[in-house]
N, CA, C and O atoms as CSV, one atom per row, in Angstrom:
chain,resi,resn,atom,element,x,y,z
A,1,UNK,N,N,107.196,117.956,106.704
A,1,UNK,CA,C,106.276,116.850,106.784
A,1,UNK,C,C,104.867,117.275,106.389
A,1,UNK,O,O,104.205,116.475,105.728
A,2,UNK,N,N,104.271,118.605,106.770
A,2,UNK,CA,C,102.917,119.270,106.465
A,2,UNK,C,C,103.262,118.681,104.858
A,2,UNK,O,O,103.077,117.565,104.373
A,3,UNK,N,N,103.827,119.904,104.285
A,3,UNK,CA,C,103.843,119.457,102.781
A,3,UNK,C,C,103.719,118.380,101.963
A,3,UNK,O,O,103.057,118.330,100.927
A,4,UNK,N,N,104.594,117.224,102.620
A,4,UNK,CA,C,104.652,115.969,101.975
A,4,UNK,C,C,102.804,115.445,102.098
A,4,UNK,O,O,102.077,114.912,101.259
A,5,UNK,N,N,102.566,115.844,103.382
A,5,UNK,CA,C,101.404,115.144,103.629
A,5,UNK,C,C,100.128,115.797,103.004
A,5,UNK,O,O,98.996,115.316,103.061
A,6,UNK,N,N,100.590,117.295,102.228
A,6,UNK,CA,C,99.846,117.963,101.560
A,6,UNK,C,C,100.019,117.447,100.147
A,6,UNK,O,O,98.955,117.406,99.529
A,7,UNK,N,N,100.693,117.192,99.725
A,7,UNK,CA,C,101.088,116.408,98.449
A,7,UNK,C,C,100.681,115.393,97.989
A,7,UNK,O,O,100.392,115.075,96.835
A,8,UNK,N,N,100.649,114.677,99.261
A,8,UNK,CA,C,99.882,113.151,98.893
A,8,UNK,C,C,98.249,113.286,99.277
A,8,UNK,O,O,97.429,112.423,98.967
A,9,UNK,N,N,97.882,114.670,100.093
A,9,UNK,CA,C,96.024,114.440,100.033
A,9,UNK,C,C,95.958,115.199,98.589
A,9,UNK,O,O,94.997,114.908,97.876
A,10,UNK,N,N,96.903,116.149,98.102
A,10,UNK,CA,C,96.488,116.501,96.694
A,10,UNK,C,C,96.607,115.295,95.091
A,10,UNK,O,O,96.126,115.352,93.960
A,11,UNK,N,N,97.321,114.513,95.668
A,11,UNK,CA,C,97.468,113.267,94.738
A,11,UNK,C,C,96.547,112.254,94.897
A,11,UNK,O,O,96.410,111.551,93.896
A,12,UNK,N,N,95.739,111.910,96.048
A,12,UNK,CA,C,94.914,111.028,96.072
A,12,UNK,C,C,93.572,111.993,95.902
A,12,UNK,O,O,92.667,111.164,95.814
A,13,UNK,N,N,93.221,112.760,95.848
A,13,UNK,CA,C,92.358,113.769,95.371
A,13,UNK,C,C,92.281,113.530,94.016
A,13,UNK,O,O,91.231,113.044,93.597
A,14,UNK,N,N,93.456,113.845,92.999
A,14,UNK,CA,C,93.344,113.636,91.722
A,14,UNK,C,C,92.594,112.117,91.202
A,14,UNK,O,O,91.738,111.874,90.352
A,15,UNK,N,N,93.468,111.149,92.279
A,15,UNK,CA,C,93.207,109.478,91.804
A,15,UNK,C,C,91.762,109.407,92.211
A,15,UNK,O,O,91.162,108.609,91.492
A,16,UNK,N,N,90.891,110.052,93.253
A,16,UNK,CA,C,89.319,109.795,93.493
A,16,UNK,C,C,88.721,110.376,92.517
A,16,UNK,O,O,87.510,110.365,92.739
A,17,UNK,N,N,88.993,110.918,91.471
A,17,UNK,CA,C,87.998,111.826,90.519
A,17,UNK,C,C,87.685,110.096,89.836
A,17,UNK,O,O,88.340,109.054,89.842
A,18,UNK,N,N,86.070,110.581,89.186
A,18,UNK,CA,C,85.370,108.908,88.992
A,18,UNK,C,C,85.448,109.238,87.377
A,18,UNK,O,O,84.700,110.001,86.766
A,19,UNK,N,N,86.806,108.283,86.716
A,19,UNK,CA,C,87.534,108.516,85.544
A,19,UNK,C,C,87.731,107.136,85.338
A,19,UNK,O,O,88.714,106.967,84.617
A,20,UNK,N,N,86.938,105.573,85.843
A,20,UNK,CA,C,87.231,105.101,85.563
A,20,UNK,C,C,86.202,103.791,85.167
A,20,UNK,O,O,85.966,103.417,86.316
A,21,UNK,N,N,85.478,102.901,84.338
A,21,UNK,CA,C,83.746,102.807,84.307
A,21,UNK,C,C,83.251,102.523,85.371
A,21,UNK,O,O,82.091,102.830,85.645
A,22,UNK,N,N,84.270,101.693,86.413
A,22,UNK,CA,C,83.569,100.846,87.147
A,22,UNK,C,C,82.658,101.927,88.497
A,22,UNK,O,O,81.663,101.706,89.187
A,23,UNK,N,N,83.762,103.304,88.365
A,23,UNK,CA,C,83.896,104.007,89.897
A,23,UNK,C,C,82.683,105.085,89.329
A,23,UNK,O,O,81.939,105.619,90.152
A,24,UNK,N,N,82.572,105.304,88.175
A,24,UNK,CA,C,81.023,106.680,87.421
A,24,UNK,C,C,79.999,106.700,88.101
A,24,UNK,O,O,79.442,107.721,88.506
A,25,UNK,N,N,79.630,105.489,88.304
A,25,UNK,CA,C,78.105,105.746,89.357
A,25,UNK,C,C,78.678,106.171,91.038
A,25,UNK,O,O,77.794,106.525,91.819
A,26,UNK,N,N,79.933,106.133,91.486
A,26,UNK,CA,C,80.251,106.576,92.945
A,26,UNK,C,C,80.265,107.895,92.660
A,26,UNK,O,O,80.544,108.471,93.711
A,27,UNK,N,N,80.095,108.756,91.696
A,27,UNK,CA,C,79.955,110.113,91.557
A,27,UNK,C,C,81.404,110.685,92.008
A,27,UNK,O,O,82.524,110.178,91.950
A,28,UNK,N,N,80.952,111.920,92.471
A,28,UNK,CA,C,82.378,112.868,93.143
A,28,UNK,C,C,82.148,112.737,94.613
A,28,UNK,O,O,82.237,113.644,95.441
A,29,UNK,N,N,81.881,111.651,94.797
A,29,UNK,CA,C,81.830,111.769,96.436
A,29,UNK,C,C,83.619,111.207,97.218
A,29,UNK,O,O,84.148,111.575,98.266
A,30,UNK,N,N,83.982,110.471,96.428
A,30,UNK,CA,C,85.377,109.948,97.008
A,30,UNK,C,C,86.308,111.238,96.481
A,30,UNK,O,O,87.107,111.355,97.410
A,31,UNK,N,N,86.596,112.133,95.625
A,31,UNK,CA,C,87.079,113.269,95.732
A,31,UNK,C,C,86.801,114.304,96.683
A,31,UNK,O,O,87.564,114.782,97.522
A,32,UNK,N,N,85.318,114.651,96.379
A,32,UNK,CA,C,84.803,115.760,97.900
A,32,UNK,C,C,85.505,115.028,99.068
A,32,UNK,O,O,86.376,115.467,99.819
A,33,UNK,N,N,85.012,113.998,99.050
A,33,UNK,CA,C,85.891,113.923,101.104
A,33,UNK,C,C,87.336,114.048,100.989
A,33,UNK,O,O,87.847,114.613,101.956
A,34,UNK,N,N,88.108,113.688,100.104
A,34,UNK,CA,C,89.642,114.082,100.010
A,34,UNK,C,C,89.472,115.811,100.287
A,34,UNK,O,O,89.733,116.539,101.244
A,35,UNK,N,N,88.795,116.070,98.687
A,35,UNK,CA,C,89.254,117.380,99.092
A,35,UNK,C,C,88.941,117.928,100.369
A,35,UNK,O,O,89.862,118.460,100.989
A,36,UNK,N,N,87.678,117.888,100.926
A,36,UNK,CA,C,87.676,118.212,102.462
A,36,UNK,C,C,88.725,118.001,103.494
A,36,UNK,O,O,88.854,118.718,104.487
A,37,UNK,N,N,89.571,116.832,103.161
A,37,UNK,CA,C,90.649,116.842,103.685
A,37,UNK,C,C,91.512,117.629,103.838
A,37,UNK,O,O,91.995,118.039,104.894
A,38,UNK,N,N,91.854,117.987,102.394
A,38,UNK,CA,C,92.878,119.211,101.606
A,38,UNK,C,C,92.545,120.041,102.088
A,38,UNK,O,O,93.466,120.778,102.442
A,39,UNK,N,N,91.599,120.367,102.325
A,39,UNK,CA,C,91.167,121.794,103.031
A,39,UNK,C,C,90.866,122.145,104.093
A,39,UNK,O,O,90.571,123.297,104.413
A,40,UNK,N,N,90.897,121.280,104.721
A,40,UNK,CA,C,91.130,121.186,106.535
A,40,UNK,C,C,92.247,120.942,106.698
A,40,UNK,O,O,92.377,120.969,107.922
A,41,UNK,N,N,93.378,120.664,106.171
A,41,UNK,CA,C,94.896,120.701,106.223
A,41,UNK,C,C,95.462,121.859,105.961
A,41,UNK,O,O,96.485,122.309,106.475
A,42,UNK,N,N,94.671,122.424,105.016
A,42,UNK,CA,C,95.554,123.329,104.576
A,42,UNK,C,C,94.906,124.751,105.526
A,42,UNK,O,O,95.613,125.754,105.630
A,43,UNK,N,N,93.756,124.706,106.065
A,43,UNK,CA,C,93.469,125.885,107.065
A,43,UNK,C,C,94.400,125.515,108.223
A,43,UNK,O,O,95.231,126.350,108.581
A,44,UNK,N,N,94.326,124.328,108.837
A,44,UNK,CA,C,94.768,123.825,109.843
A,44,UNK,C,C,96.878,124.362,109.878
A,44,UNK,O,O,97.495,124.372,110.943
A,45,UNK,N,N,97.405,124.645,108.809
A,45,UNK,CA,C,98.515,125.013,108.133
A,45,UNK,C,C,98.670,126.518,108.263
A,45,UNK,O,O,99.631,127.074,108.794
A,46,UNK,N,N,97.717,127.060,107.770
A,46,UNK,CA,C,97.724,128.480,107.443
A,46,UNK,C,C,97.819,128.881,109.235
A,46,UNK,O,O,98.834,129.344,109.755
A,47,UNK,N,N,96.676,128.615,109.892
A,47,UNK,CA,C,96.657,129.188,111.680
A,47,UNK,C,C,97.785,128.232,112.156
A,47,UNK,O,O,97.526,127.581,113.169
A,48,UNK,N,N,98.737,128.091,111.700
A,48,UNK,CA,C,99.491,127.375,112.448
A,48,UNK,C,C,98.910,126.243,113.969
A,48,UNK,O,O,99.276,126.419,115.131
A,49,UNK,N,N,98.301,125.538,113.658
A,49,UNK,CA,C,97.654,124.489,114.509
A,49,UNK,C,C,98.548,123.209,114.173
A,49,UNK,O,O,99.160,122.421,114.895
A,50,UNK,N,N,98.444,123.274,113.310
A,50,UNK,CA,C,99.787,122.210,112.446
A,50,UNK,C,C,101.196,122.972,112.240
A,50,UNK,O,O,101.296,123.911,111.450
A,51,UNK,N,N,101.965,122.632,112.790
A,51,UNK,CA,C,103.509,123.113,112.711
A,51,UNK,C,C,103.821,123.210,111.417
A,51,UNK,O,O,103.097,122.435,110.792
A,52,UNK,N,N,104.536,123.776,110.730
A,52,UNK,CA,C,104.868,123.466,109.194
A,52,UNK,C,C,106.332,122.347,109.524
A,52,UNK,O,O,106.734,121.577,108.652
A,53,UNK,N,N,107.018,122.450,110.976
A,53,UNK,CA,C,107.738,121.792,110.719
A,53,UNK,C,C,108.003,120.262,111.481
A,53,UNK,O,O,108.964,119.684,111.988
A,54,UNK,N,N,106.658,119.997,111.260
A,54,UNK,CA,C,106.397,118.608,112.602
A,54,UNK,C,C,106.624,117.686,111.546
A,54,UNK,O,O,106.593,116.475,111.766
């Protein structure tokens, strides 16, 4: 379940990059907070705080 749920903050990470006219002026701010996500998951993973198999 970690994984899956690592999969989909790494896929909506990709979809926040501002690639599209309307979203250019929101900058990289809707990616940074994903990725902050990604990366508080994935520490949270590594120290086992998050089960790998919950």
């Amino acid at each position: 379940m970690g994984l899956i749920l690592l999969v989909v903050l790494v896929l909506l990470l990709v979809g926040g990059l501002p690639t599209w006219r309307h979203s250019r002026q929101w900058g990289y701010a809707p990616a940074g907070g994903i990725g902050l996500l990604v990366l508080i998951l994935v520490f949270l993973l590594i120290f086992n705080v998050i089960p790998r198999g919950f």
